[in-house]
N, C-alpha and C positions, 0 to 999 in steps of 0.2 A: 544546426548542422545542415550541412548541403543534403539538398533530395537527392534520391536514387537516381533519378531521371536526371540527366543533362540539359540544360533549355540550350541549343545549337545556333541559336537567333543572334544575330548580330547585334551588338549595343551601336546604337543611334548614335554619331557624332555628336560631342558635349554634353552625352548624358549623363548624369550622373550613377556613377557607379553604388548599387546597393549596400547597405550595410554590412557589415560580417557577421552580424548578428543573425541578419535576416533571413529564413530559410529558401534564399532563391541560388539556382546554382547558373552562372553568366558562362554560355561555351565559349570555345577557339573564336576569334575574330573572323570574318571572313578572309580571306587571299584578296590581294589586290591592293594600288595604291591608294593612297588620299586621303589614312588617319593622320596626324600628328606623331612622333613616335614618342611625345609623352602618354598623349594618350594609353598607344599602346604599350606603354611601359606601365602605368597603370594599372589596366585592367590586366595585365600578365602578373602582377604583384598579386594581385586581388583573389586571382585563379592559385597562386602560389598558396596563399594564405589560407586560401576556403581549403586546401588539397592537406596543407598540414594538419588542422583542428581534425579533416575526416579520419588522416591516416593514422594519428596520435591516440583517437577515439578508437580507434579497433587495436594498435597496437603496441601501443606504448610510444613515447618519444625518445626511447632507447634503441627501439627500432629504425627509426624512420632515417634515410638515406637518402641521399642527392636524385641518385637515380629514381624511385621507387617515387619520389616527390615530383620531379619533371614529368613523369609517365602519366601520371594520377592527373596534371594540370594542363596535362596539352601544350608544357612549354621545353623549347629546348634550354639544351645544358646554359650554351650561351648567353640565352636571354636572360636566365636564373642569375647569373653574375654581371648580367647590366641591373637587374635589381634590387641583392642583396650580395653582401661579400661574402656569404658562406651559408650553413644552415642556421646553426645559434642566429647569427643574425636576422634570418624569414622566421626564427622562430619567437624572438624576441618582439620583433616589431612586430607582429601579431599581436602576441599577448596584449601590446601599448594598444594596440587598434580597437582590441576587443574592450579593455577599461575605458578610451575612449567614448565609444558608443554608449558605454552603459550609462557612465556619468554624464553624456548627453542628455537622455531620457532620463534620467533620475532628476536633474536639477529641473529640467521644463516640467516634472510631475512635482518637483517642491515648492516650485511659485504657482504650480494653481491650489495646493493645498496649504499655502502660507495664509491663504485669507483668514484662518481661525488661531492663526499664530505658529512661532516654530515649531512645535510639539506635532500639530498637524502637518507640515511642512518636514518632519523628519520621519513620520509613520508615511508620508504620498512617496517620497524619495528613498526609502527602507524597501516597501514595499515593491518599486517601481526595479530593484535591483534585484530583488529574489524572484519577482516575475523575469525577469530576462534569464536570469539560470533557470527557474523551471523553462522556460518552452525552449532555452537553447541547452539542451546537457551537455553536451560535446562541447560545444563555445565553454560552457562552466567550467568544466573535469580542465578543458585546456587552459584555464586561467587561473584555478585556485590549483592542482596537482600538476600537470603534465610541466609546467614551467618549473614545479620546484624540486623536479627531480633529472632536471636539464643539465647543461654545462655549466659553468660558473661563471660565464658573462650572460647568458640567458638567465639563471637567477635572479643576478642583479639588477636586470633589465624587470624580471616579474618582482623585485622587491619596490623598484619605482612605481610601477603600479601600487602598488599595496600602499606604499605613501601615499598616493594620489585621492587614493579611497578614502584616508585619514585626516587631507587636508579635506575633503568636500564635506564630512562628517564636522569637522572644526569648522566650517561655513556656517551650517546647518545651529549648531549650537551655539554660536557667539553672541546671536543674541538674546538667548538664556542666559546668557555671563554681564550683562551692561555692556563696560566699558574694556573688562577683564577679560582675559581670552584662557579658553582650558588649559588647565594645567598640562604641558607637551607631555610630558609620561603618560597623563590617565589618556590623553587622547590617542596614542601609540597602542594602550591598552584595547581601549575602545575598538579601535580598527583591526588587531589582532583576533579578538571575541570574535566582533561577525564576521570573517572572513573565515573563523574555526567552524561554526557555525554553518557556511556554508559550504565549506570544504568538505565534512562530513557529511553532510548529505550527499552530497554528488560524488564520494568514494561510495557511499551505500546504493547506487547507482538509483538513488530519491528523491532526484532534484525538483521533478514534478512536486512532490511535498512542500518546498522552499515558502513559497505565497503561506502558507499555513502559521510557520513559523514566525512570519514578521510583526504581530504585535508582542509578541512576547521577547524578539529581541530589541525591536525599539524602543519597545518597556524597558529594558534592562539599560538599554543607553540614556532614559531619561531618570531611571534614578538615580544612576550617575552623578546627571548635573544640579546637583543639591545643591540648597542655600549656603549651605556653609564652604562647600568647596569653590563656590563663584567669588571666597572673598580670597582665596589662597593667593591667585597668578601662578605662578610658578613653585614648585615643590620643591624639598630638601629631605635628607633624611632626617627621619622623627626621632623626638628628643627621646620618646623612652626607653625604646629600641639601642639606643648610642649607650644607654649608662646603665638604671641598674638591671631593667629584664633581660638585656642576650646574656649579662655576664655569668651569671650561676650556670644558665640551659649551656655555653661554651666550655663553661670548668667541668661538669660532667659528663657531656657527652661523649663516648667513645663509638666510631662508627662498627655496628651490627653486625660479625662477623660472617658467613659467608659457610652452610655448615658444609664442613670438609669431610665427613663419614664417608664420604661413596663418592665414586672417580666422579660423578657430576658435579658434585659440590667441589671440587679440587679445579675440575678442570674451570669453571665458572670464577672463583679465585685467584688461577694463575692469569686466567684472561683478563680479569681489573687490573690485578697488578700490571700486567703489561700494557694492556690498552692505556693505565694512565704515565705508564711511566717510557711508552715509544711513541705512542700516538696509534689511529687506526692503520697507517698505510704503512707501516713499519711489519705489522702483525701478518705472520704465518702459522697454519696447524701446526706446524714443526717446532714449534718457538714453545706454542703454548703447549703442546703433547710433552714438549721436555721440561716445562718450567713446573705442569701437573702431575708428572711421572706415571703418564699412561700412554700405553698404545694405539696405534691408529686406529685400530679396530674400536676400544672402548672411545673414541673420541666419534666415530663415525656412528657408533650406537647412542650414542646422546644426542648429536646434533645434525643437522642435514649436510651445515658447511659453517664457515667461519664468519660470516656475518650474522648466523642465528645464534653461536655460542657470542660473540660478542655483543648483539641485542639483549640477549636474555642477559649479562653479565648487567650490563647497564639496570634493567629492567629491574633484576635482585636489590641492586644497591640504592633504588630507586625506594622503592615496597618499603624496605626495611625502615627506609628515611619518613616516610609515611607512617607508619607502626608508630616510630617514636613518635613523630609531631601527634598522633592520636592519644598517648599518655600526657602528655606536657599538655593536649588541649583539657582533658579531664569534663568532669561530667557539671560544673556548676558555673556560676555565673549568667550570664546573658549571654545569646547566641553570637553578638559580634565580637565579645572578648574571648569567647570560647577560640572561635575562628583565628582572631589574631593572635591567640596563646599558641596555636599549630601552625598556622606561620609564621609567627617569630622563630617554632623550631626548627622548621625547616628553612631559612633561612641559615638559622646558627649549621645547621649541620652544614650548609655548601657552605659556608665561608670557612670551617674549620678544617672541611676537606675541598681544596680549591681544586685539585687534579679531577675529584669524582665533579665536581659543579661544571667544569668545561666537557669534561667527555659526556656527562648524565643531558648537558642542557644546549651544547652549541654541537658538540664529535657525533651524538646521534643518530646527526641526516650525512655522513659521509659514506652509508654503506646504499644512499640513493635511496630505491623507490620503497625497499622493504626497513628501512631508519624512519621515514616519515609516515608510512604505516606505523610503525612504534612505536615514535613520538604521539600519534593521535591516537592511539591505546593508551598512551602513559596519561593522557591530560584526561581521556574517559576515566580512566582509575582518581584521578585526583577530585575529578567533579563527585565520585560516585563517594569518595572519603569528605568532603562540604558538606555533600547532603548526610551526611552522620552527624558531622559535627555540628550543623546547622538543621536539626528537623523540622524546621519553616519552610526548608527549600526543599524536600524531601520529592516533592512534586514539581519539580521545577530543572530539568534535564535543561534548557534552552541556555537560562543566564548562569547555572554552574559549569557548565562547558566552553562559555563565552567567556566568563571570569578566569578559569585555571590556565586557559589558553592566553590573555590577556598578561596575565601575571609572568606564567611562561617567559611572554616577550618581553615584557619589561627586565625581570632578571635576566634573560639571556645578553641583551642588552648592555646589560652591567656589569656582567662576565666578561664579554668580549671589549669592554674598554678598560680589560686589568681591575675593576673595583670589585672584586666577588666581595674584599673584608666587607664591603658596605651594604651588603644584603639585608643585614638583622636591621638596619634602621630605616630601610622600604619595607618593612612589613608593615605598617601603619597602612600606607595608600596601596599597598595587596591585599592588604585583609580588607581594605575599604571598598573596594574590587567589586570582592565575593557577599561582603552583606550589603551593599546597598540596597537590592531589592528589597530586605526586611525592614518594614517599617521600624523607623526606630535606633533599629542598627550601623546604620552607616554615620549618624549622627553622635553617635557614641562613640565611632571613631574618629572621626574627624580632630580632635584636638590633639591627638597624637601625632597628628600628619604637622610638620613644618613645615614655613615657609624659606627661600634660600635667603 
């Protein structure tokens, strides 16, 4: 992030303008003819860009306005719309500038430490990104959070990034694979983890920590690329998953009521019901205070406002789905069948309730900055239920965080293109996910996983 101090110095014709990474803050140009006025369109982009990451870091990007933005940059209104068409827009092309940079420096630090092979070449280049979030935290918070609770052409814009991050990773690993290139799920997967991974720390305002973190999530990415998985290519849903294990957990299952004893439980109730059957932007107190048959008063002593009662609605229906996949994993077998027994149920349970699988997994982030806080609670709870069912990884906070957020994306994924029925038969390569670290584990699933 930009120093406190302004450097007022003029940049030198055809200088090179600094990174945005880099903690230097470039002032106003001086007055007078004889730049270029790319130039100067440039370095006013630059000033724009460094003024956002500051102002987003103290205030949210909920906050941040035209004016408020120009003032901070030393540029006028004008200039602003000779070089971006709006805010999403300077907010967007940031975001690109800053995963730029990073992936810059990541790949020149994975060819000097390719010399001992890709493994070393994905710890130099792992490494090489979590140091850039630790000494930039502002640059971080603005590239993993501040984008994803933006507009919805600035999302999009931070979700190309986030691809970007997924192909460099699939560079990195290709040639762990031969001739085969990862399977596009787990690599989707992959890129989802350490991006949770780092997104967490830098909501816990920790990013300093990040560097600490990196062999244990490059560890978690190279167990991943296991022997058995480099003979896959491309993935399909697994044969056992399709036939006879969802079908029993399916015929039983009835989703976890909701208890209705006391106006909380009632009101938490009418709001699933509605939230799945209007959607979120349909939903009013009024709606759900009459669909619960309480009072405003009892509705304003439960919740602060209607995006907490609809959080926690999700949240409930969330837990409960976890409870069961905790019976269904049961206490024997081996820790990776264990695992895949609780995801297989929770798989069954979204696909048999497809309204709760889109509002529980994709409607979450529409309530913005406080949905994506609770998504990244929801995925802490699911790592912290792994390590139950998994007590190999009981010590191992890094890649069970990485994994449920991984998994996360991948069903979400599969929601949002209409397949929720096809969940139960990705639990092979989700539960493959979650035990690879375990020696042993992950190779035990593996044959369950199909090829297309």
């Amino acid at each position: 992030m930009a120093s406190s101090t302004r450097d007022a110095r003029p940049v030198e014709r055809g200088r090179r303008l600094p990174s945005l990474a880099e903690p230097v803050w470039v002032g106003r140009l001086s007055p007078g003819p004889g730049l270029p006025a790319e130039e100067v369109r440039a370095h006013q982009r630059y000033r724009l860009r460094r003024a956002a990451i500051e102002l987003t870091a103290a205030r949210g990007i909920e906050r941040l306005t035209l004016r408020g933005l120009c003032r901070t940059a030393g540029v006028s209104t004008g200039s602003f719309y000779r070089c971006f068409t709006d805010l999403e827009d300077c907010c967007g092309s940031t975001g690109e500038a800053l995963v730029t940079c990073a992936l810059r420096r990541a790949a020149a630090r994975r060819i000097e430490g390719e010399t001992e092979g890709w493994r070393s070449g994905l710890r130099a280049a792992g490494h090489s990104l979590l140091v850039d979030a630790a000494a930039q935290p502002a640059a971080a918070r603005f590239t993993l959070v501040e984008l994803s609770v933006a507009g919805p052409a600035t999302r999009r814009r931070g979700g190309v990034g986030a691809a970007r991050i997924e192909r460099f990773l699939g560079e990195i690993l290709d040639p762990a694979l031969g001739m085969t290139k990862l399977p596009p799920r787990l690599l989707v997967g992959i890129g989802a983890g350490t991006l949770r991974v780092a997104r967490k720390t830098a909501l816990a305002g920790r990013a300093a920590e990040l560097p600490g973190v990196s062999r244990a999530l490059t560890g978690w990415i190279e167990a991943l690329a296991d022997e058995g998985v480099r003979r896959l290519g491309d993935v399909g849903p697994g044969r056992a998953a399709r036939r006879h294990e969802s079908g029993p957990f399916l015929d039983r299952w009835v989703r976890e009521p909701v208890a209705t004893t006391d106006e909380r439980g009632r009101i938490l109730e009418a709001m699933t019901r509605l939230a799945e059957r209007d959607g979120y932007w349909a939903l009013c107190v009024t709606s759900v205070r009459r669909e619960a048959r309480v009072s405003r008063r009892s509705f304003d002593t439960c919740f602060a406002d209607l995006d907490e009662c609809y959080l926690e609605a999700i949240e409930a229906s969330l837990a409960a789905a976890l409870r069961n996949a905790a019976c269904w994993a049961g206490e024997g077998g081996t820790p990776g069948m264990r695992v895949y027994r609780a995801t297989l149920a929770i798989c069954a349970q979204l696909a048999r309730d497809r309204r709760l699988a889109r509002l529980a997994l994709l409607d979450i982030l529409a309530p913005g900055r406080s949905g994506l806080l609770r998504r990244e609670h929801l995925v802490s709870l699911g790592a912290a239920c792994l390590r139950e069912w998994a007590p190999e990884l009981a010590d191992d906070e890094v890649s069970t965080e990485a994994s449920v957020a991984a998994a996360w994306r991948i069903a979400a994924e599969e929601i949002a293109a209409g397949r929720v029925a096809d969940l139960p038969h990705w639990a092979p390569l989700l539960a493959y996910l979650a035990v690879a670290p375990i020696s042993g584990a992950g190779q035990a699933i593996i044959p369950l996983i199909t090829t297309r």
